[in-house]
C-alpha positions in Angstrom: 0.0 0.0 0.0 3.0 2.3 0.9 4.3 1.8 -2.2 1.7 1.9 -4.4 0.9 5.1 -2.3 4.1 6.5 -3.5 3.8 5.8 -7.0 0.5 7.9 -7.3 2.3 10.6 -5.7 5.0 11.0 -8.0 2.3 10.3 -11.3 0.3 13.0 -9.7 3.6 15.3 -9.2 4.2 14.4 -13.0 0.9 15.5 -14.2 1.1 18.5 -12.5 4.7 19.6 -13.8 3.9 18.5 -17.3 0.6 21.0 -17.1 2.0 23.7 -15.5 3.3 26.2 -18.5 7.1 27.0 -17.6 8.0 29.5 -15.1 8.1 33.0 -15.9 11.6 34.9 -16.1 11.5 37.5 -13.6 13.6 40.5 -14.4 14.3 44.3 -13.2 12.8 45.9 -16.2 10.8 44.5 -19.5 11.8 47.7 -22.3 10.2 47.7 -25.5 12.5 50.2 -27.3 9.8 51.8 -30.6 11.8 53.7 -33.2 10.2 56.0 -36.0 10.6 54.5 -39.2 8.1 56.1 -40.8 8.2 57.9 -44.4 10.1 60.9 -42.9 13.0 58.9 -41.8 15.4 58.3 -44.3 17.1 54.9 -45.3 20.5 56.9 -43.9 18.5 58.3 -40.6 16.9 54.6 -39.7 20.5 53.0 -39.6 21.7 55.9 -37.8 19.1 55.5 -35.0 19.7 51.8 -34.9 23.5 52.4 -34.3 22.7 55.4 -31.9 20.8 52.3 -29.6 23.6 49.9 -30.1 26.1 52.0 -29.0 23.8 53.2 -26.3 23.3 49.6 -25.3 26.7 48.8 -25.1 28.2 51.8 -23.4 29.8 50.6 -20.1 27.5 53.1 -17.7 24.4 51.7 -19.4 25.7 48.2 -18.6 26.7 49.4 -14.7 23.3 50.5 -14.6 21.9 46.8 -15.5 24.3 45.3 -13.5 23.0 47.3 -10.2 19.1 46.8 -10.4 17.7 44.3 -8.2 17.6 40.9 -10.8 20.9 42.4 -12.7 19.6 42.2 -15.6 16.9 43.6 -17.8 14.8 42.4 -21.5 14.8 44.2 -24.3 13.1 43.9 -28.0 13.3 46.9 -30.5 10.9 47.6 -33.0 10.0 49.9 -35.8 6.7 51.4 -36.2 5.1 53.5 -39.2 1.7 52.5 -40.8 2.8 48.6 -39.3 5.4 48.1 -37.1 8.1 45.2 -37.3 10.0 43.6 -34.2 13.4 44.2 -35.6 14.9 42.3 -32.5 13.1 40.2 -30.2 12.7 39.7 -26.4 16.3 39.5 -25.6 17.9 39.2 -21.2 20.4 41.7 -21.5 22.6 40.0 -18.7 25.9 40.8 -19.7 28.2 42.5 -21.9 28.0 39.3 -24.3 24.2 39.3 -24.1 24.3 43.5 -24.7 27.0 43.3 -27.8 24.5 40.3 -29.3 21.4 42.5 -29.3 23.7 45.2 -31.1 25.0 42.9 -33.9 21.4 41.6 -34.4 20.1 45.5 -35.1 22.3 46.3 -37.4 21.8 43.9 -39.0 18.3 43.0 -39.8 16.5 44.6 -43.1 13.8 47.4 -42.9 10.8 45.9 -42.9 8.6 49.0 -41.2 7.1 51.9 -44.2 4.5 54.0 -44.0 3.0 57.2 -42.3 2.6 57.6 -38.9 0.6 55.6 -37.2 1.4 56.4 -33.3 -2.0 55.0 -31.7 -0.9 51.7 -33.4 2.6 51.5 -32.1 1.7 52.4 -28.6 -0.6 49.4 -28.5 1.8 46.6 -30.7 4.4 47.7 -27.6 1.3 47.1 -25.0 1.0 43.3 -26.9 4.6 42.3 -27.5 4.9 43.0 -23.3 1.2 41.5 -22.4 2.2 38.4 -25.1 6.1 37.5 -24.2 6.9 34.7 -21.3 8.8 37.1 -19.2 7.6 38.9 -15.8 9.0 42.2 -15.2 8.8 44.1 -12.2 8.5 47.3 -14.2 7.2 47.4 -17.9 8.1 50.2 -19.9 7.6 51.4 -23.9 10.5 53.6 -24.9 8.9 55.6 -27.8 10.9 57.7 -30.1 9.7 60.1 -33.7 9.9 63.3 -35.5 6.5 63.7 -35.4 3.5 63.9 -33.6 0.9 63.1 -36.4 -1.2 60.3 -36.6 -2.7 59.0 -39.9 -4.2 55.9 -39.3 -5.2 52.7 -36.7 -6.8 54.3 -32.8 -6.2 57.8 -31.9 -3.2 58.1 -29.9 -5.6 59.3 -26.7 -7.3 56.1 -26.7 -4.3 53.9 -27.0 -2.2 55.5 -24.6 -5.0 55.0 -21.9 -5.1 51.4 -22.5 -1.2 51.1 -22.5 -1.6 53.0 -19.2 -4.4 51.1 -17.8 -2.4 48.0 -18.3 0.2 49.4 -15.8 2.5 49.8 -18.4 4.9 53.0 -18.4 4.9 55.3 -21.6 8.7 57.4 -22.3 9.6 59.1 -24.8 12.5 60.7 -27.0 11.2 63.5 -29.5 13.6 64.3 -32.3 13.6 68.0 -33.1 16.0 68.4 -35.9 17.2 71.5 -34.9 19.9 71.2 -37.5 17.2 71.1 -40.1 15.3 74.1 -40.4 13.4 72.6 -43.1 12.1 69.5 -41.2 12.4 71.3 -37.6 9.6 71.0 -35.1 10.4 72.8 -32.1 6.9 72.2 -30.3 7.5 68.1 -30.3 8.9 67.8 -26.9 5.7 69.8 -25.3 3.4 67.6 -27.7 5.2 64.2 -26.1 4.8 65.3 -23.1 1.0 66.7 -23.2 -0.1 63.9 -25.8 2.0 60.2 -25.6 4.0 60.0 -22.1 2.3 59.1 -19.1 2.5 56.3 -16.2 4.6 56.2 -13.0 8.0 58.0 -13.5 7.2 58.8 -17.0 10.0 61.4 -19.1 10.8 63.3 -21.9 14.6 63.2 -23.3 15.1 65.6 -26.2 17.7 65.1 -29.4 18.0 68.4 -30.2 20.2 67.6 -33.4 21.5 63.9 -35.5 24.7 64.6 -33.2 22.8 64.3 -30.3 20.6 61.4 -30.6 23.1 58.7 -29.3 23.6 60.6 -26.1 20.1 61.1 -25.5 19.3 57.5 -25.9 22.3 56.7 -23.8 20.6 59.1 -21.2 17.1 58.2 -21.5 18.1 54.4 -20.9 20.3 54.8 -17.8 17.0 56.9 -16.8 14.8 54.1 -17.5 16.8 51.2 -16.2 17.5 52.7 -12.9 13.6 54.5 -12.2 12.1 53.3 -9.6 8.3 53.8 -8.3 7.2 56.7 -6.9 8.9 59.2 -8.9 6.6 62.1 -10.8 4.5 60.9 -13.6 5.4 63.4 -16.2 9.1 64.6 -15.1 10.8 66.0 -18.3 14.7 65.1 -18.5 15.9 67.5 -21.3 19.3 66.6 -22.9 21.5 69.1 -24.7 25.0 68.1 -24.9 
């Protein structure tokens, strides 16, 4: 009886781990890092982004930052929005400088695959599914938006999908890129309209690239910001940067 007793258990114990899904990977920060490649960024302009976040990613005070949160390490993906939006990279534990120079190789890499006009309501909400969807649990869940613009052609209004990424829990940032070294393309109103119209959640910020030269230090900034928030802090605190 005592055995037979024992056998059941371990069947039973079986069972059980076989229909359990797997465990979720708890980490400091889940980032989903949404670059503009709509029709106003240039072939020339979308590489330089994607090598302004590589460096940014890499950069030894970005990776001390990781390295000091609570789990000591963070997940990443980086996608491109427009009219669609394309998950360039995917959910990737940045966990080291290995795992960080990885993510890097596998931006610069990858084709474009994101065209179209704006579509901003739509990105918010493919960052709010690619978080909701994924098998990782984050203690904070972020969506690092970056663009030139603040239009919005087609897909949900950007009101409507910024209070369901918010409602979810989920934390809205953003870098507005002025082109202050174009006069032609310039908009010098776009990091008031971030701030008024797309960021929002606990801790929520603005980081500004004034000009092309700029951008890789803002990201820098805005993702040792990011990685290292912690709860409490003012939802809409602007963090302006102008090297």
């Amino acid at each position: 009886m005592r055995i037979l007793f024992l056998s059941l258990a371990l069947a039973s114990a079986a069972l059980a781990a076989v229909s359990l899904p797997a465990a979720a990977q708890d980490t400091d920060l889940e980032l989903v890092l949404l670059a503009d490649a709509s029709g106003s960024i240039t072939p020339g302009e979308l590489q330089f982004q994607r090598e302004g976040y590589a460096e940014a990613i890499t950069d030894p005070e970005v990776l001390s930052v990781i390295a000091g949160t609570a789990y000591g390490h963070i997940a990443v993906t980086y996608v491109e929005w427009a009219a669609y939006q394309a998950q360039v990279v995917g959910w990737t534990l940045i966990d080291s400088p290995e795992a960080a120079k990885g993510f890097a190789a596998a931006l610069l890499d990858e084709p474009r695959r994101a065209y179209g006009r704006n579509a901003i309501g739509s990105a918010l909400l493919e960052g709010l599914r690619l978080i909701e969807e994924n098998d990782i649990e984050g203690w904070r869940r972020v969506i690092d938006f970056s663009g030139d613009s603040a239009n919005s052609w087609a897909g949900p209004s950007i009101a409507a999908a910024r209070a369901q990424v918010l409602e979810a829990g989920v934390t809205i940032n953003a870098l507005p890129i002025l082109r202050r070294d174009d006069p032609g393309r310039a908009n010098p109103e776009l990091e008031v309209l971030y701030q008024e119209l797309i960021i929002g959640g606990v801790g929520a910020f603005v980081v500004t690239a004034d000009t092309r030269e700029s951008f890789a230090e803002a990201v820098k900034k805005k993702l040792i910001l990011e990685i290292s928030s912690t709860a409490g802090s003012p939802t809409f605190a602007a963090a302006e940067s102008r090297p």
